[in-house]
Z-matrix of the N, CA and C atoms (Angstrom, degrees):
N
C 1 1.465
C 2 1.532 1 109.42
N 3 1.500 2 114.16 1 136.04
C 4 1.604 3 109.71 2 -170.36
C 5 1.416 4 91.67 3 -93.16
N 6 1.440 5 104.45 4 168.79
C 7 1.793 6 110.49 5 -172.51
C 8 1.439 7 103.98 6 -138.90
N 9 1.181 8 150.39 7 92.71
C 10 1.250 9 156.43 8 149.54
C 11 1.629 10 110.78 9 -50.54
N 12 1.674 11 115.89 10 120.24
C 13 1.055 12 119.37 11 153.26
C 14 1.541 13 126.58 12 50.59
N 15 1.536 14 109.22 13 38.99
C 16 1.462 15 118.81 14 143.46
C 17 1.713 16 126.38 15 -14.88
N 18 1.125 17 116.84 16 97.35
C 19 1.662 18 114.10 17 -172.64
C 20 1.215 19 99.58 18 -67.61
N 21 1.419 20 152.24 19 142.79
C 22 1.887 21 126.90 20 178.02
C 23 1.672 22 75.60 21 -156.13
N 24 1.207 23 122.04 22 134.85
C 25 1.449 24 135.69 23 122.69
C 26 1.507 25 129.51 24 -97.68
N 27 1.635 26 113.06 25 163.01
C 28 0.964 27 122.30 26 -154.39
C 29 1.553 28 100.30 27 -135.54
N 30 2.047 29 109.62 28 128.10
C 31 1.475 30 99.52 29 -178.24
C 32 1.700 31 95.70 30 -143.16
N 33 1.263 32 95.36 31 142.82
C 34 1.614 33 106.52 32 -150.90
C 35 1.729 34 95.81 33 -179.62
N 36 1.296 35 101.49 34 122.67
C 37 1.619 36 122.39 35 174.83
C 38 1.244 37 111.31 36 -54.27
N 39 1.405 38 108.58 37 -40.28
C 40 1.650 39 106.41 38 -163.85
C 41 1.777 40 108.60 39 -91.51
N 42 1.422 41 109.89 40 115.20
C 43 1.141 42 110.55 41 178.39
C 44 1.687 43 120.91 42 -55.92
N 45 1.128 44 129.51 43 -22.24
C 46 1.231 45 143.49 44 -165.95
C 47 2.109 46 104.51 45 -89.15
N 48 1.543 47 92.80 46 -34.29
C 49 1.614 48 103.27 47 157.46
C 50 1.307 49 118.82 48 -41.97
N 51 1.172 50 95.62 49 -71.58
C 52 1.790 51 122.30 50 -146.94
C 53 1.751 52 96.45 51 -80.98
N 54 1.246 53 117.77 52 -5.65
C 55 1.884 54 132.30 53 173.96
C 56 1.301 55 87.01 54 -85.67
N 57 1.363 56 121.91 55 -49.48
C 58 1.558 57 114.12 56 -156.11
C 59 1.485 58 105.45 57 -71.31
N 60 1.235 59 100.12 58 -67.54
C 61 1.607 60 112.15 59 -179.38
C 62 1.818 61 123.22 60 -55.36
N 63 1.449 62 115.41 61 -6.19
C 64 0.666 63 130.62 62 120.79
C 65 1.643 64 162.31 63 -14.66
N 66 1.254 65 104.40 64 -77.16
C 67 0.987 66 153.19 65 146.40
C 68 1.686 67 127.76 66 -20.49
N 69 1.502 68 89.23 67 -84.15
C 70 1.517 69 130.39 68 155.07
C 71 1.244 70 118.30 69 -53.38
N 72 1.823 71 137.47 70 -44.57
C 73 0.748 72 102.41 71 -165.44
C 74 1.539 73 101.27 72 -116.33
N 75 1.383 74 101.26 73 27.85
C 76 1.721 75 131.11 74 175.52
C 77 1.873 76 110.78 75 -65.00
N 78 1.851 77 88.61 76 -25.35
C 79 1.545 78 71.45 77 -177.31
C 80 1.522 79 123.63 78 -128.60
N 81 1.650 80 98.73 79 39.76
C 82 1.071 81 124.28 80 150.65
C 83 1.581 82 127.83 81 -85.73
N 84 1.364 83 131.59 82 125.56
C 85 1.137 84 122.76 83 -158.03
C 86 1.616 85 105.58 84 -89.45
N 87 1.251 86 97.91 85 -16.07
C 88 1.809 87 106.25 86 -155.93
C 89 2.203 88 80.90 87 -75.21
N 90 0.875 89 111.23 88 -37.68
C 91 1.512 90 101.57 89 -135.63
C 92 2.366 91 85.33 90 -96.53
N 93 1.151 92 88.52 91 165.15
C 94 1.674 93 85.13 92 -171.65
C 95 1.466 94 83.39 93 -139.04
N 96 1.675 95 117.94 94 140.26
C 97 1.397 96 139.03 95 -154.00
C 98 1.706 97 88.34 96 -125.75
N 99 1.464 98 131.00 97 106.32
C 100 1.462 99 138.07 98 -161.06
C 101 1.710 100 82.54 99 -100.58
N 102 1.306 101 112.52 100 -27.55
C 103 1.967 102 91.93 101 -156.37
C 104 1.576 103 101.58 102 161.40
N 105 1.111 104 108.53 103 162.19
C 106 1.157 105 129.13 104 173.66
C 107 1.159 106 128.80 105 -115.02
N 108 1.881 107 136.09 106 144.88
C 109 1.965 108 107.38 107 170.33
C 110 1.473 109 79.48 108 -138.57
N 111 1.516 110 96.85 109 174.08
C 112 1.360 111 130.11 110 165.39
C 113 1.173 112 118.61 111 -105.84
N 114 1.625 113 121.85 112 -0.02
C 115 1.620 114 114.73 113 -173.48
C 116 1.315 115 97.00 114 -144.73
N 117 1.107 116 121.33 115 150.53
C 118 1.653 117 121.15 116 135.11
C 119 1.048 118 122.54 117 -4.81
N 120 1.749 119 108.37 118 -90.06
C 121 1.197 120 127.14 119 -149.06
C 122 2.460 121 89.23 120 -57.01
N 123 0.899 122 82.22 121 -57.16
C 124 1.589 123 80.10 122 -171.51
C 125 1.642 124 120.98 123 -39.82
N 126 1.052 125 100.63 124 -37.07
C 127 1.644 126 139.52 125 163.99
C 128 1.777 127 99.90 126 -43.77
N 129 1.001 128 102.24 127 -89.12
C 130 1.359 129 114.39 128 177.95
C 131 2.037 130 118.98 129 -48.00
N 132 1.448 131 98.23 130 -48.03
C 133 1.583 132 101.62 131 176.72
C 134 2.267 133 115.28 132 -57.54
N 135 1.548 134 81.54 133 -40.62
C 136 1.717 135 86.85 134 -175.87
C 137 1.621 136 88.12 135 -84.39
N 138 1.276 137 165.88 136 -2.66
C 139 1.593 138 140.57 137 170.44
C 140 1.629 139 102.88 138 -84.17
N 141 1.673 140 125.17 139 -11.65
C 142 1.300 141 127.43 140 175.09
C 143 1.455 142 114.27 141 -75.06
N 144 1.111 143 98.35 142 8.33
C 145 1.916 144 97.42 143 -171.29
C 146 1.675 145 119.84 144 -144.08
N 147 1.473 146 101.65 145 -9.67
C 148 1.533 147 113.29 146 -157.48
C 149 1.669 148 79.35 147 -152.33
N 150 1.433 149 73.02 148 140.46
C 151 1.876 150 109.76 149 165.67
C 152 1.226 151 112.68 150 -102.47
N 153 1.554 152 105.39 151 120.95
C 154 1.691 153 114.99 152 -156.59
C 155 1.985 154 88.60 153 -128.07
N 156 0.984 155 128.39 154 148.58
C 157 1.657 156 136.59 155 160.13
C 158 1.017 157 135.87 156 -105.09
N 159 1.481 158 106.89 157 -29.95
C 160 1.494 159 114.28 158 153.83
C 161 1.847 160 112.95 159 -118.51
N 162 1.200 161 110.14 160 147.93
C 163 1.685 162 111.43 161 150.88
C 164 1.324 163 101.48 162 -120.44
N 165 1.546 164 128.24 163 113.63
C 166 1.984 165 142.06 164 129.37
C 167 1.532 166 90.48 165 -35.49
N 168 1.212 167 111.11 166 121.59
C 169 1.957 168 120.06 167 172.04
C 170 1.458 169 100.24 168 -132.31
N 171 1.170 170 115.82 169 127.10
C 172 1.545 171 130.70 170 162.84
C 173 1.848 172 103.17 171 -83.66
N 174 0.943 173 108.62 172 150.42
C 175 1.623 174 130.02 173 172.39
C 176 1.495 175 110.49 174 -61.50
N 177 1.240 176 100.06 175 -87.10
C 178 1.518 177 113.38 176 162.95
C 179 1.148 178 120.35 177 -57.08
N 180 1.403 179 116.79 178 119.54
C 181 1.267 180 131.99 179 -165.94
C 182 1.721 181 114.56 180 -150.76
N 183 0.782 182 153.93 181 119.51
C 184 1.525 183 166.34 182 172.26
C 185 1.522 184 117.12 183 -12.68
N 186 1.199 185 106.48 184 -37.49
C 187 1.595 186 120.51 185 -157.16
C 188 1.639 187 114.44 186 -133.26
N 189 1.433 188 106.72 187 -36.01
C 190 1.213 189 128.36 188 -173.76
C 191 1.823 190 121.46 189 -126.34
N 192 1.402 191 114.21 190 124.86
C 193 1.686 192 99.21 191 153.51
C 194 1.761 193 117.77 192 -54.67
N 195 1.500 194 98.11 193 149.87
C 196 1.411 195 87.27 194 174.97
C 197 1.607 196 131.16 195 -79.40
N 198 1.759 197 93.49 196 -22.60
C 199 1.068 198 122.90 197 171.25
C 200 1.959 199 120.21 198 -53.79
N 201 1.338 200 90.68 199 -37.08
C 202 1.317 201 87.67 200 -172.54
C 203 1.910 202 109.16 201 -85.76
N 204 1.425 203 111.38 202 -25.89
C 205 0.985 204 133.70 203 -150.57
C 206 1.839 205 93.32 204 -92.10
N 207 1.315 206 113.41 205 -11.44
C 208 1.067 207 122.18 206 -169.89
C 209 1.462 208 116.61 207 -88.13
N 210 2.031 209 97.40 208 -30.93
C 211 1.569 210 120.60 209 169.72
C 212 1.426 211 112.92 210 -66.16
N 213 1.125 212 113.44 211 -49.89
C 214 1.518 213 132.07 212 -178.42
C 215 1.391 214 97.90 213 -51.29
N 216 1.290 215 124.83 214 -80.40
C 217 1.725 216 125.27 215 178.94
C 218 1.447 217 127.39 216 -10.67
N 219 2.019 218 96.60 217 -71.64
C 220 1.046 219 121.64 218 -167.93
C 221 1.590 220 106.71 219 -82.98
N 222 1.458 221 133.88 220 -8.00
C 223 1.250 222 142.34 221 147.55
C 224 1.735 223 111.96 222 -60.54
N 225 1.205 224 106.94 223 -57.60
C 226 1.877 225 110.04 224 -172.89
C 227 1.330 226 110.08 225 -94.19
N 228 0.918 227 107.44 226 -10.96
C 229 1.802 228 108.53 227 178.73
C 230 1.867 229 102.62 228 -119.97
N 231 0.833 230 125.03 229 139.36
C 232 1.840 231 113.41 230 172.39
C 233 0.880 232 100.73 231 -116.91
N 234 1.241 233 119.24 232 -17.16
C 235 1.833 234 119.11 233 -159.21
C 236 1.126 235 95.55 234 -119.29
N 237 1.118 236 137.90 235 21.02
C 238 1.465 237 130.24 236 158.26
C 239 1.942 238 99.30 237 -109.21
N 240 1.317 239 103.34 238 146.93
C 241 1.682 240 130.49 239 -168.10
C 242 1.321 241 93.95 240 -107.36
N 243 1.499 242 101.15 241 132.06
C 244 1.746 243 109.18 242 164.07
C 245 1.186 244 99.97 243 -124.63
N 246 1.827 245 96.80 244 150.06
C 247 1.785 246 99.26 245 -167.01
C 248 2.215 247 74.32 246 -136.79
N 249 1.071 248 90.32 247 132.60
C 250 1.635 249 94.49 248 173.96
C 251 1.591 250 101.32 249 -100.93
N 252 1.655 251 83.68 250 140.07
C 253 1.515 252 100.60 251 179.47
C 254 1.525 253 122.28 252 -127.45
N 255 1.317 254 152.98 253 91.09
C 256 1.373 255 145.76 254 -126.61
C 257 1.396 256 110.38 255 175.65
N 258 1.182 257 100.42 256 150.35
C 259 1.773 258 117.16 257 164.50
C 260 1.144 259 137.76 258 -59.81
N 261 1.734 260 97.70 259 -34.09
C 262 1.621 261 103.66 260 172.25
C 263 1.196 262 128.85 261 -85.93
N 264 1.818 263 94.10 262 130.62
C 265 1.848 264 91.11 263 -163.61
C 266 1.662 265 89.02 264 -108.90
N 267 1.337 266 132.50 265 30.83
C 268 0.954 267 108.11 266 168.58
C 269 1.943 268 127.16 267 -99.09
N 270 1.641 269 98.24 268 129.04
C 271 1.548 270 97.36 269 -147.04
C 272 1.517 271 120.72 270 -58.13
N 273 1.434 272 117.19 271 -8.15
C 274 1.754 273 120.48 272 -179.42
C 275 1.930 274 95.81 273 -54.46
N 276 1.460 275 120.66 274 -54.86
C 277 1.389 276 139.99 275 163.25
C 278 1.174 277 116.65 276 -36.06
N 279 1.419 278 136.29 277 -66.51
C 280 1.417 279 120.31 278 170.61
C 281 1.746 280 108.03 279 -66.91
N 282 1.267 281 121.18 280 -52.44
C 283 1.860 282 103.43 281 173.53
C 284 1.215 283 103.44 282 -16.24
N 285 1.838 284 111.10 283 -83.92
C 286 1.231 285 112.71 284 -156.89
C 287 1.399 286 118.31 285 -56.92
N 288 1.228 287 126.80 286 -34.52
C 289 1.453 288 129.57 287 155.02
C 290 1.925 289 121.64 288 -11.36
N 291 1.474 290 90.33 289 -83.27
C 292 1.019 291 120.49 290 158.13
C 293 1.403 292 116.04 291 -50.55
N 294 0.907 293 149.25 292 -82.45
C 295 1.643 294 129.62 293 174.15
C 296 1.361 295 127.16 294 -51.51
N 297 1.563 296 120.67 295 -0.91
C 298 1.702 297 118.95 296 158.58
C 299 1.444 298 105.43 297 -89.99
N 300 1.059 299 119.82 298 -1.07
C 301 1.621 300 100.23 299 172.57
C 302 1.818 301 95.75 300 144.62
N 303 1.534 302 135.38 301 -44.95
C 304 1.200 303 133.71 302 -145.38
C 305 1.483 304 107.29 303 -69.97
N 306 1.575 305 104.22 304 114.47
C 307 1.434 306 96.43 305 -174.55
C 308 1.862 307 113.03 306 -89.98
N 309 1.312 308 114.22 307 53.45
C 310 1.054 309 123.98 308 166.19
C 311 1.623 310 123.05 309 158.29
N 312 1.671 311 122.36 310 147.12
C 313 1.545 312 110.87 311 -169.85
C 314 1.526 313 97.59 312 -148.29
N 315 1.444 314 93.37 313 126.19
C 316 1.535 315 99.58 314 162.22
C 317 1.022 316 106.60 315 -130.69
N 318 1.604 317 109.17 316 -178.53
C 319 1.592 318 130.11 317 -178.25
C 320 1.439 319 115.95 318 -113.55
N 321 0.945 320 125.63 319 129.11
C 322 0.876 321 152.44 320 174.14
C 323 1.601 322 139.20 321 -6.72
N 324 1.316 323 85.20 322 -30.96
C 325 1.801 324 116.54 323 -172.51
C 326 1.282 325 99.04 324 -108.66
N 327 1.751 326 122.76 325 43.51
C 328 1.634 327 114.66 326 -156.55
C 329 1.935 328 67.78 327 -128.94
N 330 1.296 329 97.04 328 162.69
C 331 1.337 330 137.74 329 -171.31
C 332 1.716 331 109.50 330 -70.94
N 333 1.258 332 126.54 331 121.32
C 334 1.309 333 121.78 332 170.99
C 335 1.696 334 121.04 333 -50.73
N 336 1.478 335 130.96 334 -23.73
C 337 1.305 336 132.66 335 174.69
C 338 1.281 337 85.43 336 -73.22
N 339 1.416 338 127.31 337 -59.43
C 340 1.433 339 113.61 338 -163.91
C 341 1.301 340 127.70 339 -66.09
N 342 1.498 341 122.42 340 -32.18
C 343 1.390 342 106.77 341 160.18
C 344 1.565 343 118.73 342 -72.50
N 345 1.147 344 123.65 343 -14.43
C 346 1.526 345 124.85 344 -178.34
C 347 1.743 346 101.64 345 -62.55
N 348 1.954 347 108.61 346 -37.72
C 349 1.312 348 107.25 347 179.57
C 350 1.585 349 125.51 348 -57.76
N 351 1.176 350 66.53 349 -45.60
C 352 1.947 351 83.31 350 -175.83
C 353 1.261 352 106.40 351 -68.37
N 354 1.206 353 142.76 352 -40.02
C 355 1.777 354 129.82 353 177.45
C 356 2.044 355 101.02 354 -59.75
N 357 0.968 356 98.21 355 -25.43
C 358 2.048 357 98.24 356 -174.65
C 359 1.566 358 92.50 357 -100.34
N 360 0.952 359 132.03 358 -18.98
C 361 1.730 360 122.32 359 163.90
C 362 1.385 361 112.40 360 -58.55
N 363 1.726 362 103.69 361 -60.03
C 364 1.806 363 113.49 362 -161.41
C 365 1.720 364 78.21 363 -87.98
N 366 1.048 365 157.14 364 -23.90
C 367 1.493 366 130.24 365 -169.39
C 368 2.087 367 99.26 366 -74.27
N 369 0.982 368 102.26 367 -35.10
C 370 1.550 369 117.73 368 -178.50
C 371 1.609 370 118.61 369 -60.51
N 372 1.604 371 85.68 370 -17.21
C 373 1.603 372 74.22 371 178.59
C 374 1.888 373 102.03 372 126.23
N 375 1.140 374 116.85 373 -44.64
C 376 1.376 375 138.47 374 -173.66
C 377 1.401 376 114.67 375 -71.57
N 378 1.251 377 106.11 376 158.97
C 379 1.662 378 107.06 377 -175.98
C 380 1.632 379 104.59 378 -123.74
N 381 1.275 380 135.36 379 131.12
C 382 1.324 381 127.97 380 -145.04
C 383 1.946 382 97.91 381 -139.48
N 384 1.214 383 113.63 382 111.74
C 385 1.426 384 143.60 383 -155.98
C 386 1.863 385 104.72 384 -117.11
N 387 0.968 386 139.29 385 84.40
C 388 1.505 387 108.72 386 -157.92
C 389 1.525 388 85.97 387 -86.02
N 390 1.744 389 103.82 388 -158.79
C 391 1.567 390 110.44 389 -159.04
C 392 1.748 391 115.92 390 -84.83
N 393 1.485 392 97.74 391 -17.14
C 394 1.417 393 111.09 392 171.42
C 395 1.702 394 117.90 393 -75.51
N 396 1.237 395 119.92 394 -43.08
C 397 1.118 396 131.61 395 173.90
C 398 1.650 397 99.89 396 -54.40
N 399 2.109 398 111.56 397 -54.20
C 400 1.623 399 91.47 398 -159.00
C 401 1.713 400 93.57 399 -66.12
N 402 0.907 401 112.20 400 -21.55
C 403 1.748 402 95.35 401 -161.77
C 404 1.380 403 102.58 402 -77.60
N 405 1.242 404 143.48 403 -20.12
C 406 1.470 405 128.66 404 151.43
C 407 1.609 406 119.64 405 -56.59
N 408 0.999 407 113.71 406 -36.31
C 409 1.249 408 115.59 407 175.62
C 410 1.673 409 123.74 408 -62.84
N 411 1.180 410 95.60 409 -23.62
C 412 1.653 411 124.03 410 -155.32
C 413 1.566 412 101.60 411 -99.26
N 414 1.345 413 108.56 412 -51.98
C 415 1.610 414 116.68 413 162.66
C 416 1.709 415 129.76 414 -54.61
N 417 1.655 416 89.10 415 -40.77
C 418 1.561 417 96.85 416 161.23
C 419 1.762 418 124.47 417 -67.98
N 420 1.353 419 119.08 418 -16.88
C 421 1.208 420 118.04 419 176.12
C 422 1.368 421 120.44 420 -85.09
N 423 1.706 422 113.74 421 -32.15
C 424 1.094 423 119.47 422 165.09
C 425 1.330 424 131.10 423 -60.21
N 426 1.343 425 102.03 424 -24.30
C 427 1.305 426 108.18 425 -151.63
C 428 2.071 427 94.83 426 -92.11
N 429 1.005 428 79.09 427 -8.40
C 430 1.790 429 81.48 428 -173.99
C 431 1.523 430 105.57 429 -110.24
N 432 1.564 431 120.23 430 21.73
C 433 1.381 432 124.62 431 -166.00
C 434 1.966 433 97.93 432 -103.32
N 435 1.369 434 107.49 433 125.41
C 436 1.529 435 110.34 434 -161.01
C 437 1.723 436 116.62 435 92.69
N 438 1.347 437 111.11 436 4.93
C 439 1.411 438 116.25 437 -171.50
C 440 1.864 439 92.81 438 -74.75
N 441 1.296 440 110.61 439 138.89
C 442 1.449 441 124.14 440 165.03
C 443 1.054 442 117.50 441 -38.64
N 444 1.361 443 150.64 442 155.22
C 445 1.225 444 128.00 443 98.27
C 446 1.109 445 173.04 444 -71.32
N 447 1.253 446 114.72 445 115.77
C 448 1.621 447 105.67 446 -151.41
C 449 1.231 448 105.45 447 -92.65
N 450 1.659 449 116.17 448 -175.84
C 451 1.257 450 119.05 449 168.57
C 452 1.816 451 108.00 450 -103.64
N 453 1.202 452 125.64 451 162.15
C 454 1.556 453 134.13 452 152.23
C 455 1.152 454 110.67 453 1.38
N 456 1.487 455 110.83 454 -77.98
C 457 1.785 456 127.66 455 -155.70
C 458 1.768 457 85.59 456 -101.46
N 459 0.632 458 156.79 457 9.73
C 460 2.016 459 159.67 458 173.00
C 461 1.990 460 78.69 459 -104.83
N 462 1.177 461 145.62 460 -41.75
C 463 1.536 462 117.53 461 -155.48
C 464 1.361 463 85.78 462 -114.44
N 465 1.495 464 120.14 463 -24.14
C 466 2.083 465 105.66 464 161.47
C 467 1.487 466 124.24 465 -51.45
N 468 1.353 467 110.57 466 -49.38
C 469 1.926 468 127.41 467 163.85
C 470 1.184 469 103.52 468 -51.42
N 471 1.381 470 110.30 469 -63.48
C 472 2.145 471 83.35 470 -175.52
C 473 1.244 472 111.87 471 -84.82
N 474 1.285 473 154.75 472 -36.31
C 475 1.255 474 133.10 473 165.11
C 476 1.741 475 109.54 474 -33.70
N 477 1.230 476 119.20 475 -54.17
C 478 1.761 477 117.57 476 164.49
C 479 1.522 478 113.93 477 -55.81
N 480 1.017 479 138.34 478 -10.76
C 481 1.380 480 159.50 479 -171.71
C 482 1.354 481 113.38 480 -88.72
N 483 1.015 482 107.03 481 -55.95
C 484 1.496 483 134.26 482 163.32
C 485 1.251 484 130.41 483 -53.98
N 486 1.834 485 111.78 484 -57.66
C 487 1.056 486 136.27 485 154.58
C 488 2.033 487 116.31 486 -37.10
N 489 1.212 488 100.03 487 -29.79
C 490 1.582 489 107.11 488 -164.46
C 491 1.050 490 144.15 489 87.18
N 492 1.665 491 105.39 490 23.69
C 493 1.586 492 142.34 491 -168.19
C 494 1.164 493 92.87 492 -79.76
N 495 1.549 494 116.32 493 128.81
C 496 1.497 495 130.10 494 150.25
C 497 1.321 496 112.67 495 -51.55
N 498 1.535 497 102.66 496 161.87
C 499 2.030 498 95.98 497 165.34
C 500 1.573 499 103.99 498 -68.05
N 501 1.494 500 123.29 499 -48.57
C 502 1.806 501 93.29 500 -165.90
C 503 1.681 502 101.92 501 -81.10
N 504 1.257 503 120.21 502 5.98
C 505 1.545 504 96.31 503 153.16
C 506 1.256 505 113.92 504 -61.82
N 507 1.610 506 103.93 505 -72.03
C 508 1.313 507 101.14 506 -178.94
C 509 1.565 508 145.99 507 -37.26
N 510 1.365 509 100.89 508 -35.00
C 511 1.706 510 123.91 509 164.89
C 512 1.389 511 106.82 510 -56.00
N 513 1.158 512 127.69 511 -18.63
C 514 1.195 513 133.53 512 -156.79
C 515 1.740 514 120.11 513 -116.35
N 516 1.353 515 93.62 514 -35.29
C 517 1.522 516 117.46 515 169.33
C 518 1.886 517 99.51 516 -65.92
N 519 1.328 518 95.65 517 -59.71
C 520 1.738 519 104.20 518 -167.93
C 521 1.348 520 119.60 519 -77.96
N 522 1.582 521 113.33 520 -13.40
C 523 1.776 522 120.80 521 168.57
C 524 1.407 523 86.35 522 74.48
N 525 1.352 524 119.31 523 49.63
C 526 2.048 525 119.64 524 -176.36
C 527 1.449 526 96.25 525 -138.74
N 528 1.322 527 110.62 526 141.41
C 529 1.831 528 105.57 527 -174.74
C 530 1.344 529 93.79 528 -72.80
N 531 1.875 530 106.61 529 -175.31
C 532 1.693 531 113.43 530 -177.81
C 533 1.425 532 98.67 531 -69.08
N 534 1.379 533 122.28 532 -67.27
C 535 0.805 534 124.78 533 165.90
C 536 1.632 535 140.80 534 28.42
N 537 1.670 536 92.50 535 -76.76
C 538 1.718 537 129.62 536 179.57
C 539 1.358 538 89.20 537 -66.53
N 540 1.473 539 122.40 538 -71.99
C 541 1.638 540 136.84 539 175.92
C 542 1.636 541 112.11 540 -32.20
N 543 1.005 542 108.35 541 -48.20
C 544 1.592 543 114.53 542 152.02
C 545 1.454 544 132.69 543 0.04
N 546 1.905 545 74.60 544 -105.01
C 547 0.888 546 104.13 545 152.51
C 548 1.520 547 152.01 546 -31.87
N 549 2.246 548 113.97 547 -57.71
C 550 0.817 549 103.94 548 165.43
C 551 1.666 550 123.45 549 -60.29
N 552 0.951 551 107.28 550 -38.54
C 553 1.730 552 120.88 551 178.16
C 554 1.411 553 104.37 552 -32.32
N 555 1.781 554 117.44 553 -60.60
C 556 1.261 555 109.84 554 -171.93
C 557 1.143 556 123.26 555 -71.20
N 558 1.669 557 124.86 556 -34.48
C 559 1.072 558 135.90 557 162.22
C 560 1.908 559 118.40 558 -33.98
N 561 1.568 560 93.36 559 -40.13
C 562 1.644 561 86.51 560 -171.79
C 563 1.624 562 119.32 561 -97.63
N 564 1.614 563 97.42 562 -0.65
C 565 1.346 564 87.17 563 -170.70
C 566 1.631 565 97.61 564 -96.62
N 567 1.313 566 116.45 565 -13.07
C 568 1.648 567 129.47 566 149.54
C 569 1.182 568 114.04 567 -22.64
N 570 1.852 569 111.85 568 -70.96
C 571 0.944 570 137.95 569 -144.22
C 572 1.966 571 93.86 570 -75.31
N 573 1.137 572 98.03 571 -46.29
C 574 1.755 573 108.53 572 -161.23
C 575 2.122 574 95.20 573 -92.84
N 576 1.149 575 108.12 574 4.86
C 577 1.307 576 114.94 575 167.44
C 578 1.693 577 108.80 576 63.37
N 579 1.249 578 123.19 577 42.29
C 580 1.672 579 115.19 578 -173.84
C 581 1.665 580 108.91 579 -142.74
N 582 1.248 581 134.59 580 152.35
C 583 1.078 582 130.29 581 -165.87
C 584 1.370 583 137.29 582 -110.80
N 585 1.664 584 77.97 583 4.58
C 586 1.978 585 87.73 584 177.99
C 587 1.831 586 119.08 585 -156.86
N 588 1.073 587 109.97 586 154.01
C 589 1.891 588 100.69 587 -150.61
C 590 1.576 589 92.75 588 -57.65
N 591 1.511 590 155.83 589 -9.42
C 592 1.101 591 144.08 590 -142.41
C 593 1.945 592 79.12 591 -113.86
N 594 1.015 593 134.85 592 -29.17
C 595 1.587 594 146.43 593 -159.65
C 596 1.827 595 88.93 594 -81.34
N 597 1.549 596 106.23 595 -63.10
C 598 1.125 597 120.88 596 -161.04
C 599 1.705 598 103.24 597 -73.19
N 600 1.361 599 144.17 598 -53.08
C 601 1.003 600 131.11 599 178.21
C 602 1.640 601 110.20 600 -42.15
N 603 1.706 602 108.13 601 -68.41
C 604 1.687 603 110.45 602 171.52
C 605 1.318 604 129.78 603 -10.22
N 606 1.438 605 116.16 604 -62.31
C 607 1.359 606 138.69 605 -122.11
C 608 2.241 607 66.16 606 -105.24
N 609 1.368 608 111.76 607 -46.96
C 610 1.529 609 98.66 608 -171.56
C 611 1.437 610 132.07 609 -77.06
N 612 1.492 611 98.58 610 1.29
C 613 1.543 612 113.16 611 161.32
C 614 1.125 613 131.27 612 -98.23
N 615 1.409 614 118.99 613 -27.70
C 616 1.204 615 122.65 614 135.25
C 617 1.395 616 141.55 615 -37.00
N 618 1.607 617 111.02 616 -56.69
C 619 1.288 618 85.35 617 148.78
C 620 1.740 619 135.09 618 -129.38
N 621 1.588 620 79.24 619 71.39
C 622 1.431 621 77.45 620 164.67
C 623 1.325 622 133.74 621 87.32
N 624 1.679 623 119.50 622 12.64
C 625 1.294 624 119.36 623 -141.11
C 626 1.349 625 96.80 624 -110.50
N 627 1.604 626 123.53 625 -43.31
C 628 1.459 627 155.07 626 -176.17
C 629 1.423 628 101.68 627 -106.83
């Protein structure tokens, strides 16, 4: 399918970014480069006036999460495409990405053909994941495969657990006698099969719990 004139802006704090990417995707003919911002708010003022098809969105942003800013878009705009572009490879961040609307996330250190692909993937209709992204994603699922289940107030105690909260802190934090605190404690280190808080913190970063 041929693609004429992709509208795509680009918003990213770092001026030396937004030159590059720029730049780069300057010498693609298909795709048309409207502008660049450093904020949100600027972000948001130029989509009230101009028809844009893609937004490149950085996370970190001055004024705004990107994450949140990403809901907002893809809520008031439908027809505008978000393709995330960022450093953080940690996968809780692209999920949520991805479940406000962004139909695609890369990092940063990704290839100018390849982001040029991905703005004509997600403008097409498609949602564009490259192979580094799925395997973070993919590692994070594994890695939480055999994870316990806890309850609410069982993953409030060990996150405080974790933290390095005594029980009458904790009793105290949660308005729960020691007792209960105890209790949940024993209950979870049951649950996660280990016998001592240095076993039990481990075993919850691993997978994933804290």
């Amino acid at each position: 399918m041929k693609i004429h004139g992709i509208k795509v802006v680009v918003v990213d704090d770092h001026p030396l970014v937004q030159d590059g990417l720029q730049a780069s995707l300057a010498a693609d003919t298909r795709i048309q480069i409207l502008g660049s911002f450093s904020t949100g708010k600027e972000l948001m003022k130029f989509l009230k006036t101009t028809i844009v098809n893609v937004v490149v969105l950085d996370i970190n942003l001055p004024d705004y999460s990107g994450i949140e800013l990403c809901s907002f878009i893809c809520d008031t705009y439908p027809h505008v495409k978000i393709l995330a572009l960022s450093n953080y490879s940690d996968p809780s961040i692209i999920k949520q990405m991805l479940k406000n609307g962004s139909k695609g996330y890369l990092l940063k250190n990704v290839k100018s053909q390849e982001l040029a692909l991905a703005i004509k993937e997600i403008y097409n209709g498609n949602e564009y994941l490259n192979s580094e992204i799925k395997k973070i994603l993919s590692d994070a699922i594994f890695s939480t495969v055999g994870a316990p289940r806890l309850t609410r107030r069982e993953k409030h105690v060990l996150q405080l657990i974790a933290a390095g909260k005594t029980t009458n802190t904790i009793a105290e934090e949660l308005f729960i006698s020691k007792l209960t605190v105890e209790t949940h404690r024993k209950n979870i280190m049951k649950k996660m099969k280990v016998s001592n808080a240095a076993g039990l913190v481990k075993m919850a970063y691993e997978k994933k719990l804290i």
